[in-house]
N, C-alpha and C positions, 0 to 999 in steps of 0.2 A: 502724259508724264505727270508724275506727282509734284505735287505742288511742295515746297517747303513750309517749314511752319510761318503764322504770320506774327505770332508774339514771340519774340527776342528780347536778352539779356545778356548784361556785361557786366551784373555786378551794381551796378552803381546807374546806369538808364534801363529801362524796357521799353521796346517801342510794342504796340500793338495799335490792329484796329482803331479806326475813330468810332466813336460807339455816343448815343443819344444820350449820356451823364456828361458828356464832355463841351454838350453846350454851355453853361453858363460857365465853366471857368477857360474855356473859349473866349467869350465876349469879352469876360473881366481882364483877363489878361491883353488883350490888342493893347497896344499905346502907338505912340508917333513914327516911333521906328519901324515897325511892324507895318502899318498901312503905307511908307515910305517905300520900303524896299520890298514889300512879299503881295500885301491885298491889296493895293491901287486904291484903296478907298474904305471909310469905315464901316466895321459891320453893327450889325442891330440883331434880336432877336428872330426876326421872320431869315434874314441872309445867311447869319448863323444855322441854324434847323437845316434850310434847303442845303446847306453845304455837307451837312452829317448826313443826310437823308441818300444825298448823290454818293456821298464817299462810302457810307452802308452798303449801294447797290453797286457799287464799282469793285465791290469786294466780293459781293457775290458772283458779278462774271467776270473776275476778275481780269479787272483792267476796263479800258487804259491807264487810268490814273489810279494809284492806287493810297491813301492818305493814313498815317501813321500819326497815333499819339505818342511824343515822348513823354515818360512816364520816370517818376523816380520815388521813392520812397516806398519799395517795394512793387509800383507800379498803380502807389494810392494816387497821388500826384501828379495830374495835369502840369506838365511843365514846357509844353511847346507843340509843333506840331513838323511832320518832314512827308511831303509828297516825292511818289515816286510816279514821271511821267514813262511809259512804257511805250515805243517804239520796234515792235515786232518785228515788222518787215526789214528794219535795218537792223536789229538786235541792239539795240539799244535803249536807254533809258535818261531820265533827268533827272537830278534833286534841285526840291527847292526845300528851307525848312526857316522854321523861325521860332526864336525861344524869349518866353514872355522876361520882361523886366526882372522881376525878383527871382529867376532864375541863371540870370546872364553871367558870365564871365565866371565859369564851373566848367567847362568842358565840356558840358552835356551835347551842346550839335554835333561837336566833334565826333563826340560816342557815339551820337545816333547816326552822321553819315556814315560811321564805318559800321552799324549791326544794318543799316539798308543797304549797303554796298553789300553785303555778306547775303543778304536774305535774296539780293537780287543775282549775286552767282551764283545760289543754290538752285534757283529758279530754272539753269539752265538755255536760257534762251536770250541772255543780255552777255554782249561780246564788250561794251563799252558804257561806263556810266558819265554822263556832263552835270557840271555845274556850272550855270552863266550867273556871273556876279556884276555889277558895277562897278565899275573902276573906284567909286569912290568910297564900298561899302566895304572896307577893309577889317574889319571884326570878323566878314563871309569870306574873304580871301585866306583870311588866317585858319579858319577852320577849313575850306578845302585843302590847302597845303598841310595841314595837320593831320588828315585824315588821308594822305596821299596823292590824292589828284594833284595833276599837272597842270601848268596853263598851257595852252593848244596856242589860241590865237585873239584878237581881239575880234567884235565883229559888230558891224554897222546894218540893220535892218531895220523895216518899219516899225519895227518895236523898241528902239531906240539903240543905245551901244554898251555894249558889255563884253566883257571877258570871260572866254570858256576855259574851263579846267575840265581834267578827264582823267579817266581812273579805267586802265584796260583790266576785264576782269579776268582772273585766272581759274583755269577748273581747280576744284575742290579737290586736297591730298586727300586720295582715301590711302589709310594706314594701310601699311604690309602684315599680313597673315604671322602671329606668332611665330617665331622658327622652330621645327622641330627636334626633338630633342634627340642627339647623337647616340647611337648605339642603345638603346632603349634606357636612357637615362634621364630624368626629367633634371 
């Protein structure tokens, strides 16, 4: 099956590829919140590199994880980043996404969960998108409610407790064929 494209727009975000120019405004952008809620810990130059390096060749075979740069200013701008974790066997998929400091409170994850939500129904083979948030990280609750997902349930695992939102995906309208024109009339 054909893949969809991997660079998306709305106008106003583009997600694409993580790509090797995106290291250093990668680094610069992390702050507290960011290793808080998305990186468990801070990056450096060498942490950074291996992460483009994996997220480059995850794109080539594509998947399982697949890592998107949100982009704006025509797509000059490094302004966050949004993983999409891929679950084949159950058709399924995860976001996780985080947007630096001087980008915040603009709408941008929001745009970007929904051009990933879109790039991954196009994909075909994801019946269901999640988003596991922390209860207490409510700027990420506000964007998956914004961008449609639902909260499912709360859920307790060795990876501590979080609330899942979920976004069932719908096939893609394809438009109906022009109607033909009555009695040879256009």
């Amino acid at each position: 099956m054909a893949r969809p494209s991997n660079t998306l727009a709305d106008g106003v975000v583009v997600l694409s590829p993580l790509r090797w120019d995106d290291v250093e405004p990668h680094l610069a952008g992390e702050d507290a919140e960011l290793i808080r809620w998305l990186n468990g810990g801070p990056g450096n130059l060498a942490t950074v590199r291996a992460h483009v390096r994996r997220a480059i060749e995850r794109w080539a075979d594509d998947g399982p994880k697949l890592s998107f740069g949100i982009r704006i200013t025509g797509g000059a701008v490094l302004a966050g980043t949004i993983d999409a974790d891929l679950d084949p066997a159950a058709r399924r998929a995860g976001l996780a996404y985080g947007i630096y400091p001087a980008y915040r409170r603009r709408g941008l994850a929001t745009r970007a969960v929904r051009l990933a939500a879109r790039y991954l129904g196009e994909r075909g083979d994801v019946d269901r998108i999640s988003i596991d948030v922390d209860p207490d990280n409510v700027p990420s609750i506000g964007v998956a409610r914004r961008a449609g997902f639902r909260f499912v349930r709360h859920v307790q695992d060795d990876e501590g407790d979080f609330d899942r939102y979920e976004l069932i995906v719908r096939a893609p309208v394809v438009p109906a064929p022009p109607p033909q024109p009555r009695h040879g009339w256009c």
